[in-house]
C-alpha positions in Angstrom: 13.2 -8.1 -35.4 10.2 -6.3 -37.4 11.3 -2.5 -37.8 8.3 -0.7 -36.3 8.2 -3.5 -32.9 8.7 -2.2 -29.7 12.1 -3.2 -27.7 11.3 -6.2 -25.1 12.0 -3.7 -22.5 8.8 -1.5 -23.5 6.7 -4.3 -23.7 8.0 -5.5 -20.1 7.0 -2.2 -18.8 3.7 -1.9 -20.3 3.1 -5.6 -18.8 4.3 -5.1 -15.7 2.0 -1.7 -15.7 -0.8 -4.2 -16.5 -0.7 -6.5 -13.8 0.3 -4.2 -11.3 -2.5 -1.9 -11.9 -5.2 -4.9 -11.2 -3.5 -6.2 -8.2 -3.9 -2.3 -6.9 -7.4 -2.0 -8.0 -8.7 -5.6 -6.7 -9.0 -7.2 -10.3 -6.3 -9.8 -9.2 -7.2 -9.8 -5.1 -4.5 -11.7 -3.1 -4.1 -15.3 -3.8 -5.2 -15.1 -7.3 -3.0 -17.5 -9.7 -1.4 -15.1 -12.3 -1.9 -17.4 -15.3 1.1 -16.3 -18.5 -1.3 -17.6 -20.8 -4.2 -15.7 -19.9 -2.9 -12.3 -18.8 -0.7 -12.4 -22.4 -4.6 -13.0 -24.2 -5.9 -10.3 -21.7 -3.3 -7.9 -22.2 -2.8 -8.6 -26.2 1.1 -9.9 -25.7 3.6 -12.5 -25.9 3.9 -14.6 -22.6 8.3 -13.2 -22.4 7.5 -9.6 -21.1 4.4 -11.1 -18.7 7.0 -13.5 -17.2 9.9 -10.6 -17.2 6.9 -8.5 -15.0 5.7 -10.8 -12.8 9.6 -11.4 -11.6 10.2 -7.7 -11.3 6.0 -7.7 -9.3 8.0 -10.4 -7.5 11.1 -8.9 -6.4 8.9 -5.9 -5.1 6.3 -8.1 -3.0 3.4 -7.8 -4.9 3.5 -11.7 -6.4 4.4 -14.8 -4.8 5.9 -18.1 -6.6 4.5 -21.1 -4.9 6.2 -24.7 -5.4 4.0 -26.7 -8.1 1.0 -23.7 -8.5 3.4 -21.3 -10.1 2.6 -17.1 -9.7 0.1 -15.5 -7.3 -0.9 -12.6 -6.2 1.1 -12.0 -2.7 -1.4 -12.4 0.2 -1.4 -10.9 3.4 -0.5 -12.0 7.2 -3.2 -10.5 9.1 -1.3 -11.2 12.3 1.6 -9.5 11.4 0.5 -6.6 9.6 -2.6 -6.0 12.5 0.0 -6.4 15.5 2.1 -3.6 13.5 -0.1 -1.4 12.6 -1.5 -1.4 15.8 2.0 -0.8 17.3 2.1 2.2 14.8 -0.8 3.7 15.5 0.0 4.6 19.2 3.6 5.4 18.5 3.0 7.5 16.1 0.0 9.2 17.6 2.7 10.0 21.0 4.9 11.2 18.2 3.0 13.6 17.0 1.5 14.8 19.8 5.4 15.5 21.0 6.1 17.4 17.8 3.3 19.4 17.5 4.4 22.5 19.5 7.6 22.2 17.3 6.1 22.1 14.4 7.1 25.1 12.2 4.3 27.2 9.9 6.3 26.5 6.7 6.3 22.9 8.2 2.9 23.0 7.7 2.5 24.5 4.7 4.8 21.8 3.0 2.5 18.8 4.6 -0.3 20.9 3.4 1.1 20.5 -0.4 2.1 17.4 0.0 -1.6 16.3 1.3 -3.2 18.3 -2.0 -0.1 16.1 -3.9 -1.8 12.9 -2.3 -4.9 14.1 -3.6 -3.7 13.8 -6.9 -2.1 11.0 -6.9 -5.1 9.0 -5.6 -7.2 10.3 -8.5 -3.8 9.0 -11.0 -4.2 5.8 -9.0 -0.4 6.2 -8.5 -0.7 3.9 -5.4 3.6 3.7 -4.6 3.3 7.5 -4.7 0.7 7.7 -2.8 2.4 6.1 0.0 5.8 7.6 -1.1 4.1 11.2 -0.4 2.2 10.0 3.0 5.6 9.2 4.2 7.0 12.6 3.8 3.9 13.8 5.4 3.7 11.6 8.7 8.0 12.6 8.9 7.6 16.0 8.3 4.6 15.9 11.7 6.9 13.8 13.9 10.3 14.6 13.2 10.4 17.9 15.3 9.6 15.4 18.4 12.1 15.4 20.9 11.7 12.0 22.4 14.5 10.2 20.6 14.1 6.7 21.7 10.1 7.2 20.8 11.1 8.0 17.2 13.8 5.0 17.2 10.9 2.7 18.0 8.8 4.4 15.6 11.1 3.9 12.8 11.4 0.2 13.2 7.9 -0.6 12.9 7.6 1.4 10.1 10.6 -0.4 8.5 8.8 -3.8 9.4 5.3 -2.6 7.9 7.0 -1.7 4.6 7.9 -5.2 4.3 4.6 -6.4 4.6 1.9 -4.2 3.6 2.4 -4.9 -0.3 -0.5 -6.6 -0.6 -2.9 -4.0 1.5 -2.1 -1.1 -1.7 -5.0 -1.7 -3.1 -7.3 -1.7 -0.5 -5.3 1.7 1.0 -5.8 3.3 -2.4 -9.7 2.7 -2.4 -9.8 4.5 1.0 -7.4 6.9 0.4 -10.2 10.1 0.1 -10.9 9.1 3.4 -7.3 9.2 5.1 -6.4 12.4 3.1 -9.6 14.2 5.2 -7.9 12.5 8.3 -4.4 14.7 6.9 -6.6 17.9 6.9 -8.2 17.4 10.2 -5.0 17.1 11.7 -3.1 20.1 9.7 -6.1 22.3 10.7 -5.8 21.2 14.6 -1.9 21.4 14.2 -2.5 25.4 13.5 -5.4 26.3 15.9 -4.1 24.2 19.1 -0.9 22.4 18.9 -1.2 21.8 23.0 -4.2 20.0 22.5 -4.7 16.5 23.5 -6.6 15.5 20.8 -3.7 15.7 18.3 -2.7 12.3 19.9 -6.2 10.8 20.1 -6.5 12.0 16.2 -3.2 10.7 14.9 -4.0 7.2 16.5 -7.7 7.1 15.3 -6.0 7.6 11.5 -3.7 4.9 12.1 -6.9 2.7 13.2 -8.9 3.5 10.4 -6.1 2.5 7.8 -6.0 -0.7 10.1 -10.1 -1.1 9.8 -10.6 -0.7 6.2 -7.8 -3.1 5.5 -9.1 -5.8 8.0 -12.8 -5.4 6.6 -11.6 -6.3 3.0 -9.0 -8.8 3.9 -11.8 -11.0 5.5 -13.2 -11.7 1.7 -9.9 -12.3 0.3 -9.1 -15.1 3.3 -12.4 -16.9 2.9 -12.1 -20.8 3.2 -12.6 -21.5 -0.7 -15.7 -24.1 -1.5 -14.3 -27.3 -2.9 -15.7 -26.5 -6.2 -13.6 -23.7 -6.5 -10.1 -25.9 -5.9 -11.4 -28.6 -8.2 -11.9 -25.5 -10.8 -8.6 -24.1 -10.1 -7.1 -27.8 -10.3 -8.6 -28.3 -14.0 -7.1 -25.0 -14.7 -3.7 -26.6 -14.2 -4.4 -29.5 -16.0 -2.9 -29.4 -20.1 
């Protein structure tokens, strides 16, 4: 080993940084064949830390091994992720509406920070905490609901969606200015009127628009592909 390289575990990281990065900003969309060869050229690297990120990418959902055409970019179910997030969108909408004359002032302070938090992160690109951070917000709003059985339900779909919205990080993150106004909308009603009925209509209409902006984009990446663009991809595979 050369005295000034990096360990293999640096250069791992910095790949796995790489590809993740352009499947979150659209560079790799879903479905797109992760080629060693290329992304080590692209990224100036050996092919051993690409293949050691594209397991770990793997392992967390956001590539997809596929008998006899090797890595892709995971790709979405649209059925599965609309039916859920449609789910969500009215249970957690109820949910919130129930907590909201709960819902302390320090409560809303700390969803508050954690909203200007989100802010930042979006502009760092930092799509996991993103999400990580809009968790804690959407708890912190519903937890002081006292419908129990509403909140069990709530907290299964939730654990189902985080099994299958990998692939819609991206498009989230390019929206997310929009769904962090959403967050202030419904802190300001939160503190003016927590009685009022549009709280509910509000939470669900965020829930929708997450929903919307992921089906508008999805429709490109789930295209029929020409048959020029198999042969091309077929030749591509060929030594």
């Amino acid at each position: 080993m050369k005295k000034n390289a990096r360990p293999l575990g640096t250069k791992t990281s910095q790949a796995y940084e790489y590809v993740k990065r352009r499947i979150l900003d659209g560079t790799y969309s879903p479905g797109h064949r992760l080629v060693l060869e290329n992304i080590s050229r692209e990224a100036d690297m050996s092919q051993l830390p690409v293949r050691e990120a594209l397991r770990r990418l793997e392992a967390e959902g956001y590539v997809a091994y596929k008998h006899n055409a090797g890595a892709r970019v995971a790709e979405l179910d649209p059925a599965a992720y609309e039916s859920t997030q449609a789910v969500i969108a009215v249970l957690e909408g109820a949910a919130t509406a129930g907590a909201a004359p709960y819902v302390t002032p320090d409560a809303i302070r700390k969803a508050e920070e954690l909203n200007q938090e989100m802010r930042r992160r979006r502009e760092l690109f930092d799509a996991e905490g993103f999400m990580d951070l809009n968790a804690q917000f959407h708890d912190l709003l519903c937890s002081p609901c006292p419908n129990a059985h509403l909140m069990e339900l709530l907290e299964s779909e939730r654990s189902r969606m985080a099994l299958i919205r990998k692939p819609t990080l991206g498009i989230i993150m390019r929206h997310a200015a929009e769904f962090v106004e959403d967050h202030d909308q419904l802190l300001e009603l939160l503190k003016t009127n927590p009685h009022s009925p549009e709280i509910q209509l509000l939470a669900q209409a965020h829930k929708r628009r997450i929903l919307e902006a992921v089906q508008t984009e999805a429709v490109a990446y789930h295209l029929p592909r020409t048959e020029t663009e198999e042969l091309l991809e077929i030749e591509a595979r060929t030594p």
